[in-house]
PyMOL Python script that loads the backbone (N, CA, C, O; Angstrom):
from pymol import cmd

cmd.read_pdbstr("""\
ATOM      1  N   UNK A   1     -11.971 -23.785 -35.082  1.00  0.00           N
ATOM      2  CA  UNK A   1     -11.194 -22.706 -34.504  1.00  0.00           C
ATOM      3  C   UNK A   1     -11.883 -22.223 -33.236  1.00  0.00           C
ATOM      4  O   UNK A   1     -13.020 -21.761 -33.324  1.00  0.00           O
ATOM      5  N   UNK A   2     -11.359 -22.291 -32.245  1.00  0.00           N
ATOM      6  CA  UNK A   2     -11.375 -21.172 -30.977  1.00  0.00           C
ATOM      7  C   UNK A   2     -10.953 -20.163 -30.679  1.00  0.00           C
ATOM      8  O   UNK A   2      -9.930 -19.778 -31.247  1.00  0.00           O
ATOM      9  N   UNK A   3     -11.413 -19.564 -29.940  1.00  0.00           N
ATOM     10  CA  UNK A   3     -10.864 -17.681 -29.743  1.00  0.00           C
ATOM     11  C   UNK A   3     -10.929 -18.359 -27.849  1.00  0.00           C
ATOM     12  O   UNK A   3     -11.769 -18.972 -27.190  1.00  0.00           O
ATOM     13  N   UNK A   4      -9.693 -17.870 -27.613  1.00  0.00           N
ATOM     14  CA  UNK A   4      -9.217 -18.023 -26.067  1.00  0.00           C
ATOM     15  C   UNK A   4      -8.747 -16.726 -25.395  1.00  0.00           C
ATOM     16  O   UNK A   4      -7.804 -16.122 -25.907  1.00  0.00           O
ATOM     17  N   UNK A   5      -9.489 -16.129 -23.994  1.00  0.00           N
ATOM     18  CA  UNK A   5      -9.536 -15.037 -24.405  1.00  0.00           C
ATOM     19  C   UNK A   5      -8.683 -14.675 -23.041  1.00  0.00           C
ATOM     20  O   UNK A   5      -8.990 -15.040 -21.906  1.00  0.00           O
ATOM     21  N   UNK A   6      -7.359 -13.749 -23.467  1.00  0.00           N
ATOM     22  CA  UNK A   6      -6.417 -14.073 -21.886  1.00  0.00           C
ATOM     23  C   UNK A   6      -6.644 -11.986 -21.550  1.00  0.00           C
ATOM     24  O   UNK A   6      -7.112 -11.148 -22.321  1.00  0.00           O
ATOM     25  N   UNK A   7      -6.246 -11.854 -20.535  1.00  0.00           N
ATOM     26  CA  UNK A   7      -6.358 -10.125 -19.501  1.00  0.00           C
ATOM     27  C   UNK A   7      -5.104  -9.583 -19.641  1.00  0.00           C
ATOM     28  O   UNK A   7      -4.901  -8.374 -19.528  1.00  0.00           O
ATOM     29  N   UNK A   8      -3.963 -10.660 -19.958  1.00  0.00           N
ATOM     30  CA  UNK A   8      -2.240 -10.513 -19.681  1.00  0.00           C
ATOM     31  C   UNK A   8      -1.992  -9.838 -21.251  1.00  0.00           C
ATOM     32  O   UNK A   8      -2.823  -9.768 -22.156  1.00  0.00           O
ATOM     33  N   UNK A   9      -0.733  -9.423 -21.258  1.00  0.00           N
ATOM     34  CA  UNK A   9       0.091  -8.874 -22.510  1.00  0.00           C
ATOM     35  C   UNK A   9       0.285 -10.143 -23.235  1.00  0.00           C
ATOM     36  O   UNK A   9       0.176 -10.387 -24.436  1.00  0.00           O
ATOM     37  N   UNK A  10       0.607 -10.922 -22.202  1.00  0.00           N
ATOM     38  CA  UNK A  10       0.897 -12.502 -23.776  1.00  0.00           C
ATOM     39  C   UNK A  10       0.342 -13.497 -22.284  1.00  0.00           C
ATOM     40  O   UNK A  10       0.081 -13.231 -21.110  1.00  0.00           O
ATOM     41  N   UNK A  11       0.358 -14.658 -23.088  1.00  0.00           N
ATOM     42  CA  UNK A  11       0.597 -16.382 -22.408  1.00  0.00           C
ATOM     43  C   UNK A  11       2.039 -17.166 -22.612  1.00  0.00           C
ATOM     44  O   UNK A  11       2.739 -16.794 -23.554  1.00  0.00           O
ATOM     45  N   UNK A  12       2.361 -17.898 -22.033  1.00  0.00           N
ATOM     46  CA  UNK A  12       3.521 -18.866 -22.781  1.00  0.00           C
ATOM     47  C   UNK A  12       3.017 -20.156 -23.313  1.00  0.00           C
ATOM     48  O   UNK A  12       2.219 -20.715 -22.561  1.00  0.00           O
ATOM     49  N   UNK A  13       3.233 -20.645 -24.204  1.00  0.00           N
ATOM     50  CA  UNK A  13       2.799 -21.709 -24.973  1.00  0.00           C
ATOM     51  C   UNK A  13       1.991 -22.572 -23.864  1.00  0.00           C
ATOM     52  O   UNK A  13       0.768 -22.570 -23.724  1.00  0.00           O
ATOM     53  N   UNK A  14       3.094 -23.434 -22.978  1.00  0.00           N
ATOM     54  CA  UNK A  14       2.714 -24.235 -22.244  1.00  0.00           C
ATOM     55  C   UNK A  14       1.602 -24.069 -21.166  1.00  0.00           C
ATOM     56  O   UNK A  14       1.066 -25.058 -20.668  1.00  0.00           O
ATOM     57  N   UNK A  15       1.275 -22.824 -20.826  1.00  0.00           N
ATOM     58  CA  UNK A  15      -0.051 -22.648 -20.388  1.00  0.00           C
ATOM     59  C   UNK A  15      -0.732 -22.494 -20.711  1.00  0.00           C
ATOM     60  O   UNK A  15      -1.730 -22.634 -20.004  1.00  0.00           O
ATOM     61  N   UNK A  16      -0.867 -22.092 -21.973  1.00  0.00           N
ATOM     62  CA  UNK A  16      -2.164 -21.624 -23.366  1.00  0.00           C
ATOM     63  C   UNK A  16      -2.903 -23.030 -23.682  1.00  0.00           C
ATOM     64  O   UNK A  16      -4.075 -23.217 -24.009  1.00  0.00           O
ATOM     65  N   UNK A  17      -1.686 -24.113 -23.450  1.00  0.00           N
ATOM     66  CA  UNK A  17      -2.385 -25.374 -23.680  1.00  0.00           C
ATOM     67  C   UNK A  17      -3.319 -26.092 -22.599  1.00  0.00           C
ATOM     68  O   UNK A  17      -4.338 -26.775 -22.709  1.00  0.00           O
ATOM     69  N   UNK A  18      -2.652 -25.714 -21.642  1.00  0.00           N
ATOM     70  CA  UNK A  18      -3.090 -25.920 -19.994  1.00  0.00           C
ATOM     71  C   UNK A  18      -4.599 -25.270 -19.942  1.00  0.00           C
ATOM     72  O   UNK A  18      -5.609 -25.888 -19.605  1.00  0.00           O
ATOM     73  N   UNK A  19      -4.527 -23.641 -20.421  1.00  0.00           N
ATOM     74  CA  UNK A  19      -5.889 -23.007 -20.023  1.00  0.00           C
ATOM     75  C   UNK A  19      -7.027 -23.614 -21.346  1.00  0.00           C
ATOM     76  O   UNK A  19      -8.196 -23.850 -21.040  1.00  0.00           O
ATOM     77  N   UNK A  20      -6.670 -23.767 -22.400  1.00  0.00           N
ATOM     78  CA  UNK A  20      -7.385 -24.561 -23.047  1.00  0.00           C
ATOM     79  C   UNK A  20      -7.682 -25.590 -23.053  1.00  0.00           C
ATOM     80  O   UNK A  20      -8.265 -26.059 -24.030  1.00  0.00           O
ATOM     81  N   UNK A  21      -7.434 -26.214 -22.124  1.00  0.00           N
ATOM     82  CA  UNK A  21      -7.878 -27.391 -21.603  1.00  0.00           C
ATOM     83  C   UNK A  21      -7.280 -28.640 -22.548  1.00  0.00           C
ATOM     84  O   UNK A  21      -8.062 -29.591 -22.540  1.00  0.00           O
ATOM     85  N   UNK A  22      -6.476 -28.792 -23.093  1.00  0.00           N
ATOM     86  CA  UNK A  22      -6.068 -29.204 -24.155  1.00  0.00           C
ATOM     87  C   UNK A  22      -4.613 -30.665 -23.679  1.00  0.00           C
ATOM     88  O   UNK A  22      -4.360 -31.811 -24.051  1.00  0.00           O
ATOM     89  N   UNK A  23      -4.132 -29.823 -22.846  1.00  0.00           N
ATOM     90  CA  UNK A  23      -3.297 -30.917 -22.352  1.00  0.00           C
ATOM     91  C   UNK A  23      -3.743 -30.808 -20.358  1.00  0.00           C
ATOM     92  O   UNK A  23      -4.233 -29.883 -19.710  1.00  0.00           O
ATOM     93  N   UNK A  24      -3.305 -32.154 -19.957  1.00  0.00           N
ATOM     94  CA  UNK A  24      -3.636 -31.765 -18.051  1.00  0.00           C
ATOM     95  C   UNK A  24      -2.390 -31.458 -17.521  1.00  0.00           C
ATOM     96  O   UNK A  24      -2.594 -31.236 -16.328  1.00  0.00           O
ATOM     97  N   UNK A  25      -1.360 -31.344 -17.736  1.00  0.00           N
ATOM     98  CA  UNK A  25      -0.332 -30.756 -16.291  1.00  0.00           C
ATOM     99  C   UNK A  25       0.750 -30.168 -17.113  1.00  0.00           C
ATOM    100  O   UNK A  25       1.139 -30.951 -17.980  1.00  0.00           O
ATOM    101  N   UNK A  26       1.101 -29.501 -17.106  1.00  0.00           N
ATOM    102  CA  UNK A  26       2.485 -28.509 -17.297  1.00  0.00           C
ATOM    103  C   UNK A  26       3.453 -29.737 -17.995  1.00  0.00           C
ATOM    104  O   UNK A  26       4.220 -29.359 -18.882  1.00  0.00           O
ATOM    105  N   UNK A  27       3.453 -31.191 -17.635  1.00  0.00           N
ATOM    106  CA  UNK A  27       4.557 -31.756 -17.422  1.00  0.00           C
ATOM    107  C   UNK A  27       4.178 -32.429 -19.259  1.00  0.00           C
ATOM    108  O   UNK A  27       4.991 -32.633 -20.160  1.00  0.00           O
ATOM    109  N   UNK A  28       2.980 -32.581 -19.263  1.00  0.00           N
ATOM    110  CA  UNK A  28       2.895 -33.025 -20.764  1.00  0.00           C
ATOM    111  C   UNK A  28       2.597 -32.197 -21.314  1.00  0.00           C
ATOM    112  O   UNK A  28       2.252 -32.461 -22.465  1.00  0.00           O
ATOM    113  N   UNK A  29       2.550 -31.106 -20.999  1.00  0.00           N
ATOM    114  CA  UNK A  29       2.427 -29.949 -22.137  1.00  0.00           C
ATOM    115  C   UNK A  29       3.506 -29.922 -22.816  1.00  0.00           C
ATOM    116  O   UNK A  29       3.609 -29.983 -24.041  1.00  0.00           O
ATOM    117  N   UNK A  30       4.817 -29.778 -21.578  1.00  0.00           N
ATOM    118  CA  UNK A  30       6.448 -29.858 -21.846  1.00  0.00           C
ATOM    119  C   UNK A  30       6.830 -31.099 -23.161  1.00  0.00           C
ATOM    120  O   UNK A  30       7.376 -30.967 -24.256  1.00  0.00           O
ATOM    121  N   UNK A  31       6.363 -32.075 -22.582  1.00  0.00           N
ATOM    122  CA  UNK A  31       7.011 -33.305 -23.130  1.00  0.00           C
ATOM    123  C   UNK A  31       6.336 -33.181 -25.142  1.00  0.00           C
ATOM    124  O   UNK A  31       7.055 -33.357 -26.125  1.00  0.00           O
ATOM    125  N   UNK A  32       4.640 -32.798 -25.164  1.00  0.00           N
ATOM    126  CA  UNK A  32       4.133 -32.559 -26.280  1.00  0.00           C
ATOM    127  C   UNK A  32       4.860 -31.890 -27.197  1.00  0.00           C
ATOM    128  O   UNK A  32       5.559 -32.226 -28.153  1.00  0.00           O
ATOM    129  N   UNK A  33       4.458 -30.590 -26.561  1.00  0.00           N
ATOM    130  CA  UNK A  33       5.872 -29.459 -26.982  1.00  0.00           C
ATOM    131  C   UNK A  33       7.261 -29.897 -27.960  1.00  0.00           C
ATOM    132  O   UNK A  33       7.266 -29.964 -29.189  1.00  0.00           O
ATOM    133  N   UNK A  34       8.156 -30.106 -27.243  1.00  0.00           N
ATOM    134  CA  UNK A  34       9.308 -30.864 -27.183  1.00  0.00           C
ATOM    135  C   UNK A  34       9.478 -31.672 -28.702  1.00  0.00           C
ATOM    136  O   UNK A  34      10.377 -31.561 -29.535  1.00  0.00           O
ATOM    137  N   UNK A  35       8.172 -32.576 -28.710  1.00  0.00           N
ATOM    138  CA  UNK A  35       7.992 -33.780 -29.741  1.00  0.00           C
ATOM    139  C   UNK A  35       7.567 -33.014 -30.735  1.00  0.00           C
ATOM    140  O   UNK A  35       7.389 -33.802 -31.664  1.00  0.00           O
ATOM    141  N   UNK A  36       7.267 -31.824 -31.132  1.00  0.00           N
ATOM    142  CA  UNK A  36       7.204 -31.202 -32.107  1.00  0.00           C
ATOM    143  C   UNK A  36       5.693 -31.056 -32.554  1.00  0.00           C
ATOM    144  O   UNK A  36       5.417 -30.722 -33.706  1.00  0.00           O
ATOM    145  N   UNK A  37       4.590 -31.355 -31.469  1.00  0.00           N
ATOM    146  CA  UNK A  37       3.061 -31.318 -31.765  1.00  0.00           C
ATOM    147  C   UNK A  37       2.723 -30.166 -31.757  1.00  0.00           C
ATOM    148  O   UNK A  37       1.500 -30.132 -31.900  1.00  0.00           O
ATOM    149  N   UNK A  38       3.437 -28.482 -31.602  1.00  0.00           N
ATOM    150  CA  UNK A  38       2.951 -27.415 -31.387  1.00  0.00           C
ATOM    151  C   UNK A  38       2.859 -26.702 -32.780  1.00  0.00           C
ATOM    152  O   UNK A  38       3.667 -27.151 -33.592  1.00  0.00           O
ATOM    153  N   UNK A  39       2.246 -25.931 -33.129  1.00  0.00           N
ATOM    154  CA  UNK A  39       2.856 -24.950 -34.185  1.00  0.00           C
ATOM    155  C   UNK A  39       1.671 -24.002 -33.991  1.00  0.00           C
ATOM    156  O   UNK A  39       0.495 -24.163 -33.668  1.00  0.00           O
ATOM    157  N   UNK A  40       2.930 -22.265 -34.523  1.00  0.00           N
ATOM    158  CA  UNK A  40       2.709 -21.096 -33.749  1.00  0.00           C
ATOM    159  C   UNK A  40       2.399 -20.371 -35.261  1.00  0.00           C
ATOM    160  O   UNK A  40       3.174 -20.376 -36.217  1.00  0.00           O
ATOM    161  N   UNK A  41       1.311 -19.868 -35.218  1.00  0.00           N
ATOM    162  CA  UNK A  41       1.342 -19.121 -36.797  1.00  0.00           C
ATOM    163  C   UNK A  41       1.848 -19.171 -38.064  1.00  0.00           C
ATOM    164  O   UNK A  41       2.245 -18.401 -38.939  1.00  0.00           O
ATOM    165  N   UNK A  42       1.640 -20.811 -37.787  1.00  0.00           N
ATOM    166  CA  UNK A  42       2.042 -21.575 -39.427  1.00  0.00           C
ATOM    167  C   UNK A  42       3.549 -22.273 -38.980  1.00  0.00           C
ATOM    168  O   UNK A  42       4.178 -23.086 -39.657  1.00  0.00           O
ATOM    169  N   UNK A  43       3.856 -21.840 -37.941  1.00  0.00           N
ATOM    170  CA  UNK A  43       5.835 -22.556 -37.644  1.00  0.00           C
ATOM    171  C   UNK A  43       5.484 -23.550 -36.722  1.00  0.00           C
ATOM    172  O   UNK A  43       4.605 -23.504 -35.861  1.00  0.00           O
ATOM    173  N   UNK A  44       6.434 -24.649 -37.052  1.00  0.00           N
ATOM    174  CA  UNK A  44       6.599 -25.838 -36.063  1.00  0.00           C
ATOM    175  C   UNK A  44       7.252 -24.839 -34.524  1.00  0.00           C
ATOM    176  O   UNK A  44       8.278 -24.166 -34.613  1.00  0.00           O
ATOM    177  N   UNK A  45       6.587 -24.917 -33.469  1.00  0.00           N
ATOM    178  CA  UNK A  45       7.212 -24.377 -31.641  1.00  0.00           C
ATOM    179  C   UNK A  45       7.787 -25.541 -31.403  1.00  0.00           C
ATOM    180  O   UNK A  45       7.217 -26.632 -31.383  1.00  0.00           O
ATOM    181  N   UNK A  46       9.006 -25.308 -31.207  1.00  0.00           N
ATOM    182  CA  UNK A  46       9.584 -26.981 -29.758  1.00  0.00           C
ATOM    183  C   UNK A  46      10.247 -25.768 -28.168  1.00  0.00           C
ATOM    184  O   UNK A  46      11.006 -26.187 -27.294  1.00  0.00           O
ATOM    185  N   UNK A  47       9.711 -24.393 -28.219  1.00  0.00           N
ATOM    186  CA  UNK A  47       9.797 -23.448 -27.398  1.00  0.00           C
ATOM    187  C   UNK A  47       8.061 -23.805 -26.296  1.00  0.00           C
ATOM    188  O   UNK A  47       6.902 -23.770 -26.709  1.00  0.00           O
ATOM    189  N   UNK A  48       8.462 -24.049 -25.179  1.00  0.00           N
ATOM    190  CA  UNK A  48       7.451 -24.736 -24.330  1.00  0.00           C
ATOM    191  C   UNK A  48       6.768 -22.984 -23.659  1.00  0.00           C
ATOM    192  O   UNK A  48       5.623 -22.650 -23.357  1.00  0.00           O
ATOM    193  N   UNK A  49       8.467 -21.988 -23.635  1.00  0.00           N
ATOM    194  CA  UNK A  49       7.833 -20.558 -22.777  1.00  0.00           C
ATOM    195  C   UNK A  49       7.765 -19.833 -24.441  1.00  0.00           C
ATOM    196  O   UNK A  49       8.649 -19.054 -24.795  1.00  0.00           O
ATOM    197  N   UNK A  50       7.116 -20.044 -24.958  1.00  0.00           N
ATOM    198  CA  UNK A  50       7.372 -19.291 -26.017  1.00  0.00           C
ATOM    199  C   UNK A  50       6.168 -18.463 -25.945  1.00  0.00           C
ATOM    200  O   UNK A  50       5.003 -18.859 -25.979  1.00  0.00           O
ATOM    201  N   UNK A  51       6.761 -16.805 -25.804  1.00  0.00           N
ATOM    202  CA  UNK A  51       5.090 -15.806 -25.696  1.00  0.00           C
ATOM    203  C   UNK A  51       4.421 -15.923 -26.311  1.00  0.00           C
ATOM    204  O   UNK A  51       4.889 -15.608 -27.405  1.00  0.00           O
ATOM    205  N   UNK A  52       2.948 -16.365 -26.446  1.00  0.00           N
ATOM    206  CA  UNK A  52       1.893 -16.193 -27.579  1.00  0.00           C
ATOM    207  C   UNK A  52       1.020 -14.650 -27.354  1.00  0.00           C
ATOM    208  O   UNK A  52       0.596 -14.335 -26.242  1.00  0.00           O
ATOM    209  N   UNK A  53       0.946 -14.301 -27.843  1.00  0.00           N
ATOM    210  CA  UNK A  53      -0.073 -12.857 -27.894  1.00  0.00           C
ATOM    211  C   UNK A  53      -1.420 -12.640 -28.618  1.00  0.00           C
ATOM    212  O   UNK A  53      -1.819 -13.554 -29.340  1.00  0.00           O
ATOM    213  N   UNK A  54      -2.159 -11.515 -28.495  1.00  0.00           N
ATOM    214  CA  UNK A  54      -3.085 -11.865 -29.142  1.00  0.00           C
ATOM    215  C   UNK A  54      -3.173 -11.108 -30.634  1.00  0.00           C
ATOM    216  O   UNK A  54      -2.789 -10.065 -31.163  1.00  0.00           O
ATOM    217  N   UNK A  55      -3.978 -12.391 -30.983  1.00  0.00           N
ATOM    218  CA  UNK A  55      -3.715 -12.449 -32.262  1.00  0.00           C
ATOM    219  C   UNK A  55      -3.062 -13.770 -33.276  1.00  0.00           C
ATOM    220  O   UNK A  55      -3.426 -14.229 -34.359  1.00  0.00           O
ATOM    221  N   UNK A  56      -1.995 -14.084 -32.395  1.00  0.00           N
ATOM    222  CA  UNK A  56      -1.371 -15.217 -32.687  1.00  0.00           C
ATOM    223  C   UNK A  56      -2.253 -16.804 -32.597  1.00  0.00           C
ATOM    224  O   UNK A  56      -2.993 -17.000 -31.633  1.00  0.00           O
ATOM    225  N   UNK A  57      -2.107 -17.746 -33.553  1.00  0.00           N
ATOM    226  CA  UNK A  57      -2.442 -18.954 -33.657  1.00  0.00           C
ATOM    227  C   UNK A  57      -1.934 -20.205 -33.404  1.00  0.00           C
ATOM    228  O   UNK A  57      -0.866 -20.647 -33.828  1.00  0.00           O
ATOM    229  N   UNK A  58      -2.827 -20.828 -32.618  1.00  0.00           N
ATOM    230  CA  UNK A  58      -1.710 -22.078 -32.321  1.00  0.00           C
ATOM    231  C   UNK A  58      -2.877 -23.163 -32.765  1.00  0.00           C
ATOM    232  O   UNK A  58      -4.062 -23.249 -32.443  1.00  0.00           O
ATOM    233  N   UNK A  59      -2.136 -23.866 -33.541  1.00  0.00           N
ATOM    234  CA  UNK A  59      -2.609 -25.219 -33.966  1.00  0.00           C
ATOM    235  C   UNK A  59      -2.053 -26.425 -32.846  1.00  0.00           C
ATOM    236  O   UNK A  59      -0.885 -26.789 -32.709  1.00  0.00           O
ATOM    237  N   UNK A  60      -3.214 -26.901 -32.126  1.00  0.00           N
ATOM    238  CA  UNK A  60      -1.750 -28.580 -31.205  1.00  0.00           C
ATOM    239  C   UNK A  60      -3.263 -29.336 -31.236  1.00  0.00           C
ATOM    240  O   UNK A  60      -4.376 -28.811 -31.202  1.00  0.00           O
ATOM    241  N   UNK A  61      -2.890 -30.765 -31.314  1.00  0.00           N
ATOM    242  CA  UNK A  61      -4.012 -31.922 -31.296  1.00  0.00           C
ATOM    243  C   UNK A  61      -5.337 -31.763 -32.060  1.00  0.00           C
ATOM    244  O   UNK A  61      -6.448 -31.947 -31.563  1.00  0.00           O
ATOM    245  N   UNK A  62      -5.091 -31.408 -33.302  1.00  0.00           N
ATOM    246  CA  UNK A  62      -5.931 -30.425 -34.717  1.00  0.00           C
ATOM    247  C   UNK A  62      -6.685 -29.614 -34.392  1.00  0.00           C
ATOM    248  O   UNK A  62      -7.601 -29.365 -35.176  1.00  0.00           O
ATOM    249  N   UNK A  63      -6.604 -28.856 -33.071  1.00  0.00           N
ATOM    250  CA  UNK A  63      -7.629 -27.831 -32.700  1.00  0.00           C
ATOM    251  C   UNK A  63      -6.647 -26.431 -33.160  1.00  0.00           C
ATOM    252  O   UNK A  63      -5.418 -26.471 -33.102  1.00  0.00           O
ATOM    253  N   UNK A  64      -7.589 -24.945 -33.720  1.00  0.00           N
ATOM    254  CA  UNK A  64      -6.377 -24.306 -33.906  1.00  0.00           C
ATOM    255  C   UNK A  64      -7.427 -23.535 -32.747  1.00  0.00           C
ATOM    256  O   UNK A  64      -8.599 -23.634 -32.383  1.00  0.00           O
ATOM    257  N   UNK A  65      -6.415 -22.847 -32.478  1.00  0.00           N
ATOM    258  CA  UNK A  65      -6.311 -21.731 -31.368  1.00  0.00           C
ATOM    259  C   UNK A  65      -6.247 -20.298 -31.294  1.00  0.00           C
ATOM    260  O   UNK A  65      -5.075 -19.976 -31.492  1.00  0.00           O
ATOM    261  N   UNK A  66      -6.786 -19.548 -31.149  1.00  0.00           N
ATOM    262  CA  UNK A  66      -6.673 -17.948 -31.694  1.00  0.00           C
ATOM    263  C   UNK A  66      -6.806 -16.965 -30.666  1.00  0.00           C
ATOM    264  O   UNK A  66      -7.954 -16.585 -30.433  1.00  0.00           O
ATOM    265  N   UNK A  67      -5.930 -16.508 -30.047  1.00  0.00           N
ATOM    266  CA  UNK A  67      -5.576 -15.596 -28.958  1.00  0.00           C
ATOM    267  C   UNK A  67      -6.263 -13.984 -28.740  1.00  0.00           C
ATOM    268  O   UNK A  67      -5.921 -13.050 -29.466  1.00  0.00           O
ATOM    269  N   UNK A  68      -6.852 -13.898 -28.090  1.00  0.00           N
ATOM    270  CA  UNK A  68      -7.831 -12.447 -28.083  1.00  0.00           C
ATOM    271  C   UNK A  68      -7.292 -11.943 -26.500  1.00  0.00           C
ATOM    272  O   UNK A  68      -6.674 -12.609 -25.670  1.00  0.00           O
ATOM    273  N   UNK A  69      -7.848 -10.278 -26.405  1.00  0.00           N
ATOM    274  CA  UNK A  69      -7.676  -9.713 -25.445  1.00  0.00           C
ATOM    275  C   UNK A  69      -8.975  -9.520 -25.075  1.00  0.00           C
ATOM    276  O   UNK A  69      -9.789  -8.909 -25.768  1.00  0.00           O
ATOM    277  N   UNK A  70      -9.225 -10.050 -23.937  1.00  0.00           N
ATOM    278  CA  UNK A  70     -10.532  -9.703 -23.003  1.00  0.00           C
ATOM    279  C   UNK A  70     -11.159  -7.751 -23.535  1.00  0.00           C
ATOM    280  O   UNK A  70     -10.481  -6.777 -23.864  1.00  0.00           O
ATOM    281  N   UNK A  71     -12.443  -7.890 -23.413  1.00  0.00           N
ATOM    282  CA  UNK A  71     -12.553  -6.527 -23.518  1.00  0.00           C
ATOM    283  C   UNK A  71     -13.015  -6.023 -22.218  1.00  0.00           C
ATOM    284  O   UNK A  71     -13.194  -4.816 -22.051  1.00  0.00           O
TER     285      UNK A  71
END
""", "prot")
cmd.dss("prot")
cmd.show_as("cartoon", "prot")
cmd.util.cbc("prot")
cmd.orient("prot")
């Protein structure tokens, strides 16, 4: 598990993957997405702008993901 730590009110999926270094360009984040590799606090995402906030978990490429607010 990682703690990713964003300044904003939320992220959208597809950049959460981007800033985690996790996928390289917007364009396969999309396409990942799509194919059903995302899931958002236990739910399958095929939502690419889907707000994540903090707090929320994202599991993609068996890393899970855990959303914090900068202090």
């Amino acid at each position: 598990m990682r703690d990713v730590t964003i300044t904003t009110e939320f992220i959208k999926l597809q950049d959460l993957l981007k800033f985690a270094g996790l996928v390289e360009t917007g364009g396969e984040a999309k396409e990942r997405i799509q194919a059903g590799e995302a899931r958002v606090n236990g739910e399958d995402c095929l939502q690419r702008g889907r707000k994540i906030r903090p707090g929320d978990q994202v599991l993609f490429a068996g890393e899970t993901l855990t959303v914090r607010y900068a202090n």
